[in-house]
C-alpha positions in Angstrom: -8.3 -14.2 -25.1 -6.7 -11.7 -22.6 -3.4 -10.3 -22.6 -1.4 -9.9 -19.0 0.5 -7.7 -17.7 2.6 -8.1 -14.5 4.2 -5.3 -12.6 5.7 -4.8 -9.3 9.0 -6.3 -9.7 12.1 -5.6 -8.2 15.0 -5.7 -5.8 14.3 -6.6 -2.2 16.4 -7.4 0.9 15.9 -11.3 2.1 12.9 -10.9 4.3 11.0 -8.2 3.0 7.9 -8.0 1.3 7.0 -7.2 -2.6 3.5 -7.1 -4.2 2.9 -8.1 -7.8 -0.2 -7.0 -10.0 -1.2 -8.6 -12.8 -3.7 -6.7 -15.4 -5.9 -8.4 -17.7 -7.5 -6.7 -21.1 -10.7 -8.3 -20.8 -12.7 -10.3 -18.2 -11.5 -12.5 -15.9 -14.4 -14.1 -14.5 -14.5 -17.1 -16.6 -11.4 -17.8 -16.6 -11.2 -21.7 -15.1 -7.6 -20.1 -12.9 -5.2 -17.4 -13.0 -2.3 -18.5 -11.7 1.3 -17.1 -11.0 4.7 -18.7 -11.9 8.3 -18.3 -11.7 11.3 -19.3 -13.5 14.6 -18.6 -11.6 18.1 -18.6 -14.3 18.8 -22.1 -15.5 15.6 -23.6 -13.8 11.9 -24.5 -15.4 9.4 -22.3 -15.4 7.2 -23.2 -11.7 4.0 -23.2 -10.4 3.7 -20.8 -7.6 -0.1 -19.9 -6.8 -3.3 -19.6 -8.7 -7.3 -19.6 -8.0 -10.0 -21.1 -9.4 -13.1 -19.4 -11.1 -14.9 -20.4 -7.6 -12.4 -18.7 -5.7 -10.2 -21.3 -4.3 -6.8 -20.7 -3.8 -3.5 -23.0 -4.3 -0.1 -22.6 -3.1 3.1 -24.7 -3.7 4.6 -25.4 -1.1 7.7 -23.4 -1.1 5.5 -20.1 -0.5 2.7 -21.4 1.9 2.5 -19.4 4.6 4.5 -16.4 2.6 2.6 -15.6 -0.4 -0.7 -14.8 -0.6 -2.8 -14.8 -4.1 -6.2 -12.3 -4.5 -7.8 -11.0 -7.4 -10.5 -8.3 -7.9 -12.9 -9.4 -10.9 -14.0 -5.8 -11.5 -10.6 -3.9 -11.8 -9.3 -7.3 -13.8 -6.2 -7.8 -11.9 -4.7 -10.5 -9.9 -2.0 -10.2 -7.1 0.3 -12.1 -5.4 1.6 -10.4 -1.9 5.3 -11.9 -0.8 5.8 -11.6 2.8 9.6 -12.9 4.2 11.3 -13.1 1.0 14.1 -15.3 0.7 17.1 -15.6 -1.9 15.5 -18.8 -3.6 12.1 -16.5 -4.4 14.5 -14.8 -6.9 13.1 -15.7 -10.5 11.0 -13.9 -12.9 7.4 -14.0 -12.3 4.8 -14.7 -14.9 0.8 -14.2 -14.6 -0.6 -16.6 -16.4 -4.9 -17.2 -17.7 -5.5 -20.7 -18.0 -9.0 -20.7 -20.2 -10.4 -24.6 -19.8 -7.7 -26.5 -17.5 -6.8 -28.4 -20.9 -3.9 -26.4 -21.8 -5.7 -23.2 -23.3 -3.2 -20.7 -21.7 -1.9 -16.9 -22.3 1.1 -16.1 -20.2 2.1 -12.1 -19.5 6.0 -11.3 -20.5 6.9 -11.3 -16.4 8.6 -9.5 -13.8 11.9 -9.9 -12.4 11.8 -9.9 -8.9 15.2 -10.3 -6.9 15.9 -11.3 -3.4 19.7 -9.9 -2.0 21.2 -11.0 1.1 
């Protein structure tokens, strides 16, 4: 088991750029993803980015193009870079370790990041 923890959070003008690190206790190579998520006020909690063990990299649709995921196996952190922010990326952002892609998952507290006009 790992525990997270996300930093990097905060208030950005629509159109700027924020980077959010996510640290891990422990190893991350094995992990079968590490993913990010948001959950915006009143909405569920959604799926925003992740990569697989092997390195491949998802992206929902929303933030293709915007948001880019890396990680670096030997400092045990994973990032997500947000180019051209917009008012709908406001949420708080979660980094989250999913073990065996059969629900086996350890979320970090978050990060509130917030887009203004």
């Amino acid at each position: 088991q790992v525990h997270l923890k996300e930093s990097g959070g905060g208030l950005v003008q629509a159109g700027g750029s924020l980077t959010l690190s996510c640290a891990a206790n422990g190893p991350i190579d094995y992990l079968n993803t590490m993913g990010w998520y948001r959950q915006a006020p009143g909405h569920q909690r959604e799926f925003v980015s992740s990569v697989s063990s092997g390195g491949v990299r998802n992206y929902d649709d929303s933030v293709k193009g915007r948001f880019t995921m890396s990680r670096d196996l030997a400092k045990r952190m994973v990032y997500l870079q947000m180019n051209n922010l917009k008012l709908e990326d406001t949420a708080v952002y979660y980094c989250q370790a999913d073990y065996d892609g059969l629900g086996t998952i350890d979320w970090g507290p978050g990060t509130q990041v917030t887009v203004s006009s």
